[in-house]
VMD Tcl script that draws the C-alpha trace (Angstrom):
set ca {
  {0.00 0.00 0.00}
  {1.26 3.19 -0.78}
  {2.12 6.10 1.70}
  {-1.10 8.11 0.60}
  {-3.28 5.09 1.10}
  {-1.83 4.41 4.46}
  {-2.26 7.89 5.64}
  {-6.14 7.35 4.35}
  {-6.65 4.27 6.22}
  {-5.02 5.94 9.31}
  {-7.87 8.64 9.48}
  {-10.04 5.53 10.57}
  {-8.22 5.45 14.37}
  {-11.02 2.84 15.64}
  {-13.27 0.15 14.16}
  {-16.08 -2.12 15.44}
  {-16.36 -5.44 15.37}
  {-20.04 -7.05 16.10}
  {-19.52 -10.62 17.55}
  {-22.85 -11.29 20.28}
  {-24.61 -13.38 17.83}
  {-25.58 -17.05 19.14}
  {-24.55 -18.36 15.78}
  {-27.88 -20.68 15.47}
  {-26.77 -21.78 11.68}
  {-23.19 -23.40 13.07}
  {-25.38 -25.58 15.94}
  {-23.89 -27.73 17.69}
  {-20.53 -26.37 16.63}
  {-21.30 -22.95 18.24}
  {-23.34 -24.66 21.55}
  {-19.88 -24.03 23.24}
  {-17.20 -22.26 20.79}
  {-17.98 -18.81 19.71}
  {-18.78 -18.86 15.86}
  {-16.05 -16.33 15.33}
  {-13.69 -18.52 17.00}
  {-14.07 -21.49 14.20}
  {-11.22 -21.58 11.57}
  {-10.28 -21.21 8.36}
  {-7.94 -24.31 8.09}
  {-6.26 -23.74 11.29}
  {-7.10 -19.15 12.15}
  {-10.22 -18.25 13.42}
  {-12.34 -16.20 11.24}
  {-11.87 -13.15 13.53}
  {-8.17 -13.23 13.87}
  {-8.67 -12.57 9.72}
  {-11.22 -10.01 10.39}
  {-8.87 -8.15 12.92}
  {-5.91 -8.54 10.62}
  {-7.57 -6.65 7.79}
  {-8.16 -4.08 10.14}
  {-4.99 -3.40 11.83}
  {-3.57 -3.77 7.73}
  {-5.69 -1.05 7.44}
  {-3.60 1.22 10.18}
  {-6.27 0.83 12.95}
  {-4.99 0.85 15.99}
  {-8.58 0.22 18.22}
  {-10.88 -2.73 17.62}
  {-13.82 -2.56 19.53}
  {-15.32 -6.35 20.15}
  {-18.93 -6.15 20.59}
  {-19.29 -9.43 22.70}
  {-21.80 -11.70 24.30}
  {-22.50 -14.22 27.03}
  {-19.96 -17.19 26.90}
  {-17.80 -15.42 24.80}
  {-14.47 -15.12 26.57}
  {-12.58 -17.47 24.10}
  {-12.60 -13.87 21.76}
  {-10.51 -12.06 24.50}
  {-8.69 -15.34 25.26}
  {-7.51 -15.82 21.60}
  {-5.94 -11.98 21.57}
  {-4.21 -12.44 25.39}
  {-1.26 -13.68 25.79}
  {-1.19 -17.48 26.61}
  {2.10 -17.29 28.97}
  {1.08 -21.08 30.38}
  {1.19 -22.26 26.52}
  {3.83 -20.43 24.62}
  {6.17 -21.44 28.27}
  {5.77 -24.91 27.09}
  {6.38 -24.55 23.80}
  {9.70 -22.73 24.08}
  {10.80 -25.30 26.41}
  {9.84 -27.66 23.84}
  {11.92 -25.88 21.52}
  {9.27 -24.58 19.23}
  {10.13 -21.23 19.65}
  {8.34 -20.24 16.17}
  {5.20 -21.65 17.16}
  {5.44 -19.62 20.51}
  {6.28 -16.46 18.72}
  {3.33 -16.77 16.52}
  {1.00 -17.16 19.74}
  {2.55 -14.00 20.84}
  {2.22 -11.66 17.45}
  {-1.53 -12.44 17.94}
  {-1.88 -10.34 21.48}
  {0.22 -8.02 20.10}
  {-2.11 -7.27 17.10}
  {-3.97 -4.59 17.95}
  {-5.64 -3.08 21.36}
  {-9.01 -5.14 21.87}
  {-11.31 -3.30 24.01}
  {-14.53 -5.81 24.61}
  {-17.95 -4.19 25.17}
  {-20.75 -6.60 26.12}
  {-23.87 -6.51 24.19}
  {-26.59 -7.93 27.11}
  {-29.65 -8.90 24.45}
  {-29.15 -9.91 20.88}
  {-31.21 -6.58 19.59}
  {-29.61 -6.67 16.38}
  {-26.56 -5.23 14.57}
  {-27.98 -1.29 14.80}
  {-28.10 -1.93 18.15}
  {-24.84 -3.73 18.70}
  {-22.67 -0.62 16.82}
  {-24.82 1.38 18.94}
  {-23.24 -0.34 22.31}
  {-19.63 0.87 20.99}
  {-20.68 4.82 21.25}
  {-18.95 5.92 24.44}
  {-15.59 4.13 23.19}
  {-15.79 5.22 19.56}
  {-16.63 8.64 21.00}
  {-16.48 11.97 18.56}
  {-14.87 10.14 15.70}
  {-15.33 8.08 11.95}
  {-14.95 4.77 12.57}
  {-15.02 1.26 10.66}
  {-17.60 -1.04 10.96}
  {-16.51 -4.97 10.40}
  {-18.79 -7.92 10.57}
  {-17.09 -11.15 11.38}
  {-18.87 -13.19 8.55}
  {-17.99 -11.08 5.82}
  {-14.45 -12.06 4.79}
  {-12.82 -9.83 1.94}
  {-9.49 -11.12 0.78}
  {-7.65 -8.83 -0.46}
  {-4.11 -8.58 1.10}
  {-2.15 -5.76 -0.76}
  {-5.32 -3.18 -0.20}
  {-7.47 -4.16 3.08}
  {-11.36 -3.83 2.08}
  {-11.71 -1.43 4.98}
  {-8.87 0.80 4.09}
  {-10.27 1.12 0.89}
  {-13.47 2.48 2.15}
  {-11.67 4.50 4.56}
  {-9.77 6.64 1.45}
  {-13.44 7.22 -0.15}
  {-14.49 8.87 3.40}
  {-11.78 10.81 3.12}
  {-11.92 12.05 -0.36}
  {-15.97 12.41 0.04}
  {-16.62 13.01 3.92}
  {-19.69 10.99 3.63}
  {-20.34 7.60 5.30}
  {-19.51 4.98 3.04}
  {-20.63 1.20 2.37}
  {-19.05 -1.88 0.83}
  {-21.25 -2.93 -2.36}
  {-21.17 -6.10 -4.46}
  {-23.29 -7.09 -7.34}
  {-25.19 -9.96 -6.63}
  {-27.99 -12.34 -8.72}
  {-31.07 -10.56 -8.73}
  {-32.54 -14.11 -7.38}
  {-30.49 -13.03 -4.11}
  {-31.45 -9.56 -3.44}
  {-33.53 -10.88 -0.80}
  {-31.08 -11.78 1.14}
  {-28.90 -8.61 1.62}
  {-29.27 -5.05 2.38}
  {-29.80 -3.64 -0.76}
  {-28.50 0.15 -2.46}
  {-29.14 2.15 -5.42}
  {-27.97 5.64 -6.86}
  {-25.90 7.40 -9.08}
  {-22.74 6.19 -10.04}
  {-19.72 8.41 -9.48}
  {-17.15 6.38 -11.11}
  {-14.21 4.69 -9.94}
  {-16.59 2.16 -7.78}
  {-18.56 4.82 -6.04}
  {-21.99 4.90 -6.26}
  {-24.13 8.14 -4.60}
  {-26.75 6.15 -2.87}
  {-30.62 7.49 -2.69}
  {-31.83 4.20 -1.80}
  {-31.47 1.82 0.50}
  {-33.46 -1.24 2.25}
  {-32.77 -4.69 4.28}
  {-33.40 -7.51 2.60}
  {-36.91 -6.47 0.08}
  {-38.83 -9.18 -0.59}
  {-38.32 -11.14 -3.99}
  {-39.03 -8.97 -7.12}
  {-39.17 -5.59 -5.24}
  {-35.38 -4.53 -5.27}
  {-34.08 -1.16 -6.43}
  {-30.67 -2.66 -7.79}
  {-28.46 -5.60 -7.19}
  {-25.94 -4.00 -5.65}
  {-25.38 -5.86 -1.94}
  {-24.18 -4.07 1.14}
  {-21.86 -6.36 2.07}
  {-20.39 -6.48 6.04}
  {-17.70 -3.19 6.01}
  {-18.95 0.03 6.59}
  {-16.69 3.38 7.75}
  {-19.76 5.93 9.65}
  {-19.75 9.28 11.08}
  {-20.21 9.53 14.97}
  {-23.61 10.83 13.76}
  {-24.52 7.52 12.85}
  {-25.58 7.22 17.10}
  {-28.23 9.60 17.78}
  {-29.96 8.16 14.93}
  {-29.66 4.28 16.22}
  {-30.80 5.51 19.24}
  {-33.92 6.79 18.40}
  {-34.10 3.94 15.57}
  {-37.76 1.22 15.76}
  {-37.48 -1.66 15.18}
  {-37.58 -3.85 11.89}
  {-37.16 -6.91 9.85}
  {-37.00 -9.38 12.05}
  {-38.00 -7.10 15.36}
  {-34.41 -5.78 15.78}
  {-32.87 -2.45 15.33}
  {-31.50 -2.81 11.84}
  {-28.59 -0.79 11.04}
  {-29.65 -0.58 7.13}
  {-32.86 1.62 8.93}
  {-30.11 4.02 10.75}
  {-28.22 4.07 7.17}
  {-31.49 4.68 5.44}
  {-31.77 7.51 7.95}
  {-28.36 8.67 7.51}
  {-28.57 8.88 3.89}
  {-31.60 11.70 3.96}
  {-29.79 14.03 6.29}
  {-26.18 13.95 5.28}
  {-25.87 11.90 2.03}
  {-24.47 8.03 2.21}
  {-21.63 6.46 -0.59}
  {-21.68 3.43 -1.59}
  {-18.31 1.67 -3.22}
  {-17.67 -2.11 -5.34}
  {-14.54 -2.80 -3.28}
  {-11.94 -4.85 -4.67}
  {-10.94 -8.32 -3.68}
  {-12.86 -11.73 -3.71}
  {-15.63 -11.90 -0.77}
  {-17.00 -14.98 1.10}
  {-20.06 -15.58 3.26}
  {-17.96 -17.51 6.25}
  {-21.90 -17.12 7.73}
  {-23.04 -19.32 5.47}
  {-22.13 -22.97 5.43}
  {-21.45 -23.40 1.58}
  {-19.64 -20.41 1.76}
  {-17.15 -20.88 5.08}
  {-16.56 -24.25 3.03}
  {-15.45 -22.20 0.14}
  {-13.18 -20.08 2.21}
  {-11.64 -22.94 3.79}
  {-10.90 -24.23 0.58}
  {-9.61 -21.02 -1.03}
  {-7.35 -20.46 2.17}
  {-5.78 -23.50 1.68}
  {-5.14 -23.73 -1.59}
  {-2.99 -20.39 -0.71}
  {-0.58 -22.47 1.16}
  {1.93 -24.38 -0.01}
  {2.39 -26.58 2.60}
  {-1.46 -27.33 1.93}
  {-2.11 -26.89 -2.18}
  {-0.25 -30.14 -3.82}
  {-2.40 -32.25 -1.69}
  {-6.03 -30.38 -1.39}
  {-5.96 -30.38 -5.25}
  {-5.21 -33.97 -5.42}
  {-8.34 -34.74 -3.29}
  {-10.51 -31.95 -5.14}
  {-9.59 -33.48 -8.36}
  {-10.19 -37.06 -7.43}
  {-13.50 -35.83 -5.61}
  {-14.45 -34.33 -9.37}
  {-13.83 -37.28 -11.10}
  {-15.67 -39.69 -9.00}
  {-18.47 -37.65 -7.98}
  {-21.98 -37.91 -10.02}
  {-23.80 -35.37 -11.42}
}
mol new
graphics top color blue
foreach p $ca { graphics top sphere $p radius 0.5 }
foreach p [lrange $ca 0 end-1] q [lrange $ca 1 end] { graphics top cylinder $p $q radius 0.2 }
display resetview
């Protein structure tokens, strides 16, 4: 990244991460283990979440955290009991790998007491985010995209616009249903001037198919309105409504961010990120493709 985009990303100090959800499609998996605890190939999906952020020059990531969550803080703590025994083992590498993930980044967890939905859960950050933009990233959204971090990109479109931005994706028009959904004006250059905006309109009724997809950067103004946001799909406090809200009163960006997405929410989907994770390492690849290949030519239509 160059020093310009750096400097961007760096105007985004602090980002939030929501992470209170019970994780009911992952059952039993997530009866006892945090859903943003289970890994892709051997790193939980939030250590990849976090990663992309600190990439991104944040130096604050705000976990938004439930009930029988402590593995989260756990994972980003330094395991002194564990990396002792591994040293004395002699795997010093191993231990020093332990140890680069506690160094990350500050954590600073915030408990979110009733799963009131993801308006709501942004909304319990306020009083650490304070007078400030900040980033918004949900743990099932993964965006790979090492050389330019999907939330630094969004960050250097707040900067050059000073309007809250969203991370859009086209989608099949047979999926609109299943997203947040924008439409405006295109800008160029991926940014789209958005005059629309719903959660998830039922089949045939969507204004574009252009997705919001899980990264967001917002102005602090974004909490007044959550606040005094109603409920709605689904009786919770949707941030898409607060957006909606935001986009009347000071204007709202969208932008088609670079770099391949998955659904690690999903189950097809964390399967397909597993997969594409592995196949990135070389210590993995010769024999995953073996398999895969094998699997192809055996399997019937």
């Amino acid at each position: 990244m160059s020093s310009t985009d750096t400097k961007a990303a760096k105007l985004i100090r602090k980002c939030v991460i929501p992470a209170a959800g019970l994780g009911t499609r992952f059952l039993p998996a997530t009866k006892a283990v945090p859903k943003e605890m289970l890994p892709i190939v051997d790193t939980p999906t939030l250590q990849y979440i976090v990663e992309e952020a600190v990439a991104a020059g944040i130096e604050d990531v705000v976990v938004i955290n439930g009930r029988g969550k402590g593995a989260i803080e756990d994972h980003f703590d330094i395991a002194f009991e564990l990396e002792t025994t591994m040293r004395a083992r002699g795997k010093t590498a191993d231990a020093d790998k332990l140890r680069a993930i506690a160094n990350l980044v500050r954590i600073i967890s915030v408990r979110q007491k009733e799963p009131l939905g993801l308006g709501h859960a942004v909304l319990c950050a306020k009083s650490v985010i304070g007078d400030e933009p900040f980033g918004v990233l949900l743990g099932d959204d993964m965006i790979d995209s090492p050389e330019d971090p999907g939330i630094g990109q969004l960050a250097r479109v707040y900067q050059q616009h000073q309007q809250a931005v969203i991370a859009l994706m086209e989608v099949p028009d047979s999926e609109t249903h299943m997203y947040g959904i924008a439409a405006g004006k295109d800008l160029g250059n991926g940014v789209i001037q958005i005059d629309h905006v719903v959660e998830k309109p039922k089949k045939g009724t969507a204004p574009s198919n252009l997705a919001v997809i899980g990264r967001y950067v917002l102005p602090p103004s974004i909490f007044p309105i959550l606040e005094k946001q109603t409920t709605g799909v689904g009786g919770e406090i949707q941030l898409t409504d607060g957006l909606a809200t935001l986009q009347k009163t000071e204007g709202l960006l969208g932008y088609k961010f670079q770099g391949q997405r998955y659904d690690a929410g999903d189950k097809v989907g964390y399967l397909k990120a597993n997969i594409a994770y592995a196949l990135k390492r070389p210590d993995l690849r010769g024999g995953l493709l073996e398999y895969l290949r094998e699997v192809v030519k055996t399997e019937k239509p």
